[in-house]
C-alpha positions in Angstrom: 74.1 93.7 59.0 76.3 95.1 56.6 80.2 93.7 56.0 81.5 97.3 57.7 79.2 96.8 60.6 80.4 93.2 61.2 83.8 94.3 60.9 83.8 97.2 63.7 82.0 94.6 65.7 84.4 91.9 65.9 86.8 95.0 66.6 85.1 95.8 69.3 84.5 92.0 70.8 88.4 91.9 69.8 88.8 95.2 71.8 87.0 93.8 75.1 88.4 90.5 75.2 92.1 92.0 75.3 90.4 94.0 78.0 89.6 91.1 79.9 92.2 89.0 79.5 94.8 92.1 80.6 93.0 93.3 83.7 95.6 95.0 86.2 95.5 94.4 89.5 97.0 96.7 92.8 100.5 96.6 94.1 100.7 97.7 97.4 104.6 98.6 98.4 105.5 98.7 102.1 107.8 101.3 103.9 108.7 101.9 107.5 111.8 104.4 107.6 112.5 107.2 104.9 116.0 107.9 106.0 119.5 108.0 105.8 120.3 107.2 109.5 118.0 104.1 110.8 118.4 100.9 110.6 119.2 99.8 107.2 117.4 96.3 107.4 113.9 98.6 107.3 114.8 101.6 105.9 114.7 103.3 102.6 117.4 106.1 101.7 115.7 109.6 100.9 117.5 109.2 97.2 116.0 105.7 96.6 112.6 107.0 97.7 112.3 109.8 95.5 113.7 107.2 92.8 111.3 105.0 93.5 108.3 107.6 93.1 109.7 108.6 89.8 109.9 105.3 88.2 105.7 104.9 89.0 105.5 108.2 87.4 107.7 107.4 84.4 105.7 104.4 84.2 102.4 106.0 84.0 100.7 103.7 86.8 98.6 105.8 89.3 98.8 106.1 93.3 95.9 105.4 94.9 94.3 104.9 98.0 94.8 101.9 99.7 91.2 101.6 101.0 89.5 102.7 98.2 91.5 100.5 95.8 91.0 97.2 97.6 87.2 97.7 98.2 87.2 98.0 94.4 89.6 95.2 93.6 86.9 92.9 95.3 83.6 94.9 93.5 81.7 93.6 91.4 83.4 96.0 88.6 87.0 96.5 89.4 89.2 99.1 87.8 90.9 98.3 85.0 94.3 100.0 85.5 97.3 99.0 87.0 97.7 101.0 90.4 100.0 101.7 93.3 99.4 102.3 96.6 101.9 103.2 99.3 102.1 102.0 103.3 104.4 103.1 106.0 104.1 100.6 109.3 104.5 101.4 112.7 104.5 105.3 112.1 107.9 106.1 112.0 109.4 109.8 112.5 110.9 110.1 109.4 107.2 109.5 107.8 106.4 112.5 109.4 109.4 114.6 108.8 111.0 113.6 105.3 109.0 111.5 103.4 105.3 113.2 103.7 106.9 116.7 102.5 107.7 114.6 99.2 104.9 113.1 99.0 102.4 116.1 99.6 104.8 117.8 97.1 104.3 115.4 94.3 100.0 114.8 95.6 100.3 111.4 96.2 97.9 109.2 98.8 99.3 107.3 101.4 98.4 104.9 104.6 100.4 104.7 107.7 99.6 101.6 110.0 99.7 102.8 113.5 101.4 100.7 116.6 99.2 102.7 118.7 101.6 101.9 121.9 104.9 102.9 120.1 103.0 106.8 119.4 105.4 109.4 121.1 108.3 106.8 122.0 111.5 107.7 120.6 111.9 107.3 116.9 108.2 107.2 116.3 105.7 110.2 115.5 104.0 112.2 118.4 99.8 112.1 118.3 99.7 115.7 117.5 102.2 114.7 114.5 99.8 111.8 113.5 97.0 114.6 113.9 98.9 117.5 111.6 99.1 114.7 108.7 95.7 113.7 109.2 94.7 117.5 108.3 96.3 117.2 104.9 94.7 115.5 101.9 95.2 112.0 100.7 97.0 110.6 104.3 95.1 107.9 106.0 95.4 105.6 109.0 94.9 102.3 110.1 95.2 99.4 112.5 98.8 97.7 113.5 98.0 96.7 116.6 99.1 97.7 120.1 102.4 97.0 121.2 103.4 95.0 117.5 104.0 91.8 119.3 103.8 88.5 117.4 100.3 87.9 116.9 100.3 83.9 115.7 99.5 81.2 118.4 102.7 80.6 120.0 103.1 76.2 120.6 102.7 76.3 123.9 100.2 79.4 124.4 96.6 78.3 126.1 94.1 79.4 123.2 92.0 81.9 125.8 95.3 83.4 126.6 96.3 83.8 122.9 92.8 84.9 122.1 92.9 87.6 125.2 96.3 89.2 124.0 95.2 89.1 120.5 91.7 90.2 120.8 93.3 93.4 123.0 95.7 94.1 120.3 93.2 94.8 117.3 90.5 95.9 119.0 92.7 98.8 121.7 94.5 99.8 118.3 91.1 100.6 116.9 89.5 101.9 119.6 92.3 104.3 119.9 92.9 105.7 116.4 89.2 106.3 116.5 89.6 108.5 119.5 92.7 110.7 118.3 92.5 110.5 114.9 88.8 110.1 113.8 89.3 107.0 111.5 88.3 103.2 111.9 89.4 101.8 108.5 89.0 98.3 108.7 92.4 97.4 107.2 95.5 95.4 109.7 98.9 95.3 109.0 100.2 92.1 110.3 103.3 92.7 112.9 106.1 91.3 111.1 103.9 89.8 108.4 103.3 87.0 110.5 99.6 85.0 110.8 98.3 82.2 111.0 94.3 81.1 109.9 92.9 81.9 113.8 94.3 84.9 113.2 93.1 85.7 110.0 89.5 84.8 111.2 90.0 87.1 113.9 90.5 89.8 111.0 87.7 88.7 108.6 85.4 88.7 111.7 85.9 92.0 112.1 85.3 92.7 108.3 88.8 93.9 107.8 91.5 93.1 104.8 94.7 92.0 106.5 98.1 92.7 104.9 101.4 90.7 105.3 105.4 91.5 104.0 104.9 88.7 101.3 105.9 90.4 98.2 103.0 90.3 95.1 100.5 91.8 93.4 96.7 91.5 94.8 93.8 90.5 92.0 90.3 89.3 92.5 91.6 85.8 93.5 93.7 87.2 96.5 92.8 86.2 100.3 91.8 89.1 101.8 93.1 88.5 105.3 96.3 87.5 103.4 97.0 90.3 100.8 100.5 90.8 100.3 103.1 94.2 99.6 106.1 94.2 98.5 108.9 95.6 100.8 110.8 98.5 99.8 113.5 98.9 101.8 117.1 99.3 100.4 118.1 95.8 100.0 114.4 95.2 98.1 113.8 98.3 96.4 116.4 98.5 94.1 115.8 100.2 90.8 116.9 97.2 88.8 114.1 95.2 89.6 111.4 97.7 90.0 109.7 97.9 87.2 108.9 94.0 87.4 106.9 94.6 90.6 105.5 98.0 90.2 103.6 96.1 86.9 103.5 92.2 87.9 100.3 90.4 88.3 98.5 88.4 91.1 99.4 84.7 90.7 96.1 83.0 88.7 95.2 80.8 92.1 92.9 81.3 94.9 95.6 82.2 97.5 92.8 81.0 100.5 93.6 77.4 98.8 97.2 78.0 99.7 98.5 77.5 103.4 98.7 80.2 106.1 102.6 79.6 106.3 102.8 78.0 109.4 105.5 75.5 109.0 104.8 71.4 109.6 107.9 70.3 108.3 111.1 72.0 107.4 111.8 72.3 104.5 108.1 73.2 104.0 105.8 71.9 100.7 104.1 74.6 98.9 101.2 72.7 96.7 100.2 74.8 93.8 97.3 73.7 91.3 98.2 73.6 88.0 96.2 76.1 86.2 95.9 76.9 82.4 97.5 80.1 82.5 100.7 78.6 84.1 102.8 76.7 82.0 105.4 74.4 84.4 108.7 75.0 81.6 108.0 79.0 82.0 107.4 78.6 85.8 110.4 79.8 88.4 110.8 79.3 91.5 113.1 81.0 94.9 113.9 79.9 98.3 115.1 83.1 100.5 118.7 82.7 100.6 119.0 79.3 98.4 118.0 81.5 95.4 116.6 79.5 92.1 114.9 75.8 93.1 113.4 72.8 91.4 109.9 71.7 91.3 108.4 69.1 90.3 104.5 68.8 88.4 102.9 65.5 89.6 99.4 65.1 87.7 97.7 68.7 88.1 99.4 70.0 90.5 102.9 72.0 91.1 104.7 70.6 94.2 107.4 73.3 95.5 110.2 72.3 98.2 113.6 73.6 98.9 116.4 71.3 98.7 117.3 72.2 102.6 115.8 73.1 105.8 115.5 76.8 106.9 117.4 78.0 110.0 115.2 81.1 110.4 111.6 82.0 111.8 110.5 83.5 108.3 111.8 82.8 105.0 109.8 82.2 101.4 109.0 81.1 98.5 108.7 83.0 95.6 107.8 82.0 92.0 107.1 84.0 88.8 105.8 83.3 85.5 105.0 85.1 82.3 102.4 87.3 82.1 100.7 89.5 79.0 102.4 92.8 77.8 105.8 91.9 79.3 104.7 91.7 83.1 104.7 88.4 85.3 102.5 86.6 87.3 104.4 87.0 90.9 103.6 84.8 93.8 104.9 85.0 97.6 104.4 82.4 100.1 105.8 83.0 103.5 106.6 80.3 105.8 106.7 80.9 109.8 108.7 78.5 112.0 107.2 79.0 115.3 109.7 77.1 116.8 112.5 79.8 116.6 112.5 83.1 118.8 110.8 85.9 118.4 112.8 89.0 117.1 
């Protein structure tokens, strides 16, 4: 082989081990209202949503749909681009009658997790609405459950009564968006972002991915009944921080090595194994409302605890690192108290 010929080889092995090493993964970013008027703990003002849209377009990174892009995430040969895909849950009015004009305007997919029992209640779309959207290109549907009640084991619950009202839930939500709108994705929106691993089985006997509110990016090493989105209503989707999500990278850890969030002590321990790519003095850590906290590294693992119990019935832990090209590893790990009322 000839010196040129060597040389545009180890260009090209240099080529396809950059490749490798920089895989993007899927950020999925979660909605409920587009609106100026609803509450403002779940909504997203019709400005910030447009603003939102253009900063994925300035960016370059593609929408894409959500079913599609998961089943590949988890192929055998996954894309190589970092993508976007969008979610509304519960089906909200103001899906139907601000933001799907702006998004049909600018072509984009997008999935809207029906709570079959809240169709044609006040606030929420109508079936024939759900059925005009259906009609257009890119808008799909999927499963939220019936009735969006809290789906983990309560304490006390007997477990053939939990498994009656759960069982119900996914499989009447199913059943019925089969029957009005002609789709049985198998992908579940957790109620509140809340589960717990009986419910997760649940989902993965069914086949289905399972999506929570923990923010994050989802890579090959994601759970799949525990894939997370990042919320994008006005006190999360801020411009400031955008680009660091809309880019950021699953966590290098098998997140079904992680807990399910179900809280045995308080403050809870999140146990994190030490990997190669993270490096403990570039690691950074959150607590909701106690912002930055310590950690400590004890042999080859990363033990994670906030200096002071939680007084709510979900809070997290967040913790970035550095990633390549300027992005960061992001990892969310919500923590349910389930001995503090339901909302």
């Amino acid at each position: 082989m000839t010196a040129g010929k060597l040389c545009i080889s180890a260009t090209l092995l240099s080529l396809l081990l950059v490749s490798l090493t920089t895989k993007a993964d899927l950020v999925v970013l979660q909605y409920h209202h587009i609106s100026d008027a609803t509450p403002p703990s779940t909504s997203t003002s019709v400005s910030l949503f447009k603003a939102q849209l253009d900063v994925i377009s300035d960016l370059g990174l593609e929408v894409v749909d959500l079913h599609e892009a998961t089943e590949n995430l988890f192929s055998h040969s996954p894309s190589m681009n970092q993508s976007i895909a969008l979610t509304f849950d519960d089906a909200y009015e103001s899906v139907y009658s601000v933001a799907a004009d702006i998004l049909q305007k600018r072509t984009l997919p997008y999935t809207i997790f029906v709570d079959t029992k809240a169709v044609g209640n006040q606030g929420y779309m109508t079936w024939d609405q759900l059925q005009a959207l259906a009609e257009r290109d890119g808008v799909s549907f999927a499963n939220h459950g019936a009735g969006h009640g809290h789906m983990a084991r309560k304490p006390s619950e007997p477990k053939a009564d939990w498994k009656q009202r759960t069982t119900q839930s996914l499989d009447s939500a199913q059943a019925e968006l089969q029957k009005k709108l002609g789709t049985g994705l198998p992908l579940f929106a957790y109620p509140y972002g809340e589960f717990d691993e009986t419910l997760e089985a649940k989902v993965a006997e069914r086949g289905w991915f399972g999506f929570g509110q923990q923010s994050g990016a989802i890579g090959p090493l994601s759970g799949k009944t525990r894939l997370p989105r990042f919320p994008m209503a006005n006190a999360y989707g801020q411009l400031n921080g955008l680009k660091d999500k809309l880019t950021s990278r699953a966590f290098p850890v098998d997140a079904n090595a992680l807990p399910d969030g179900i809280m045995a002590s308080n403050p809870p321990t999140l146990t994190l194994p030490l990997v190669e790519k993270i490096k403990p003095a570039r690691l950074t850590c959150f607590a909701s409302g106690m912002g930055r906290i310590d950690f400590e590294v004890l042999g080859d693992k990363i033990s994670v605890k906030a200096p002071r119990p939680f007084n709510s019935r979900r809070f997290r832990y967040n913790c970035t690192h550095p990633a390549e090209n300027g992005s960061f590893y992001w990892l969310s790990q919500q923590w349910l108290d389930l001995s503090q009322p339901e909302d």
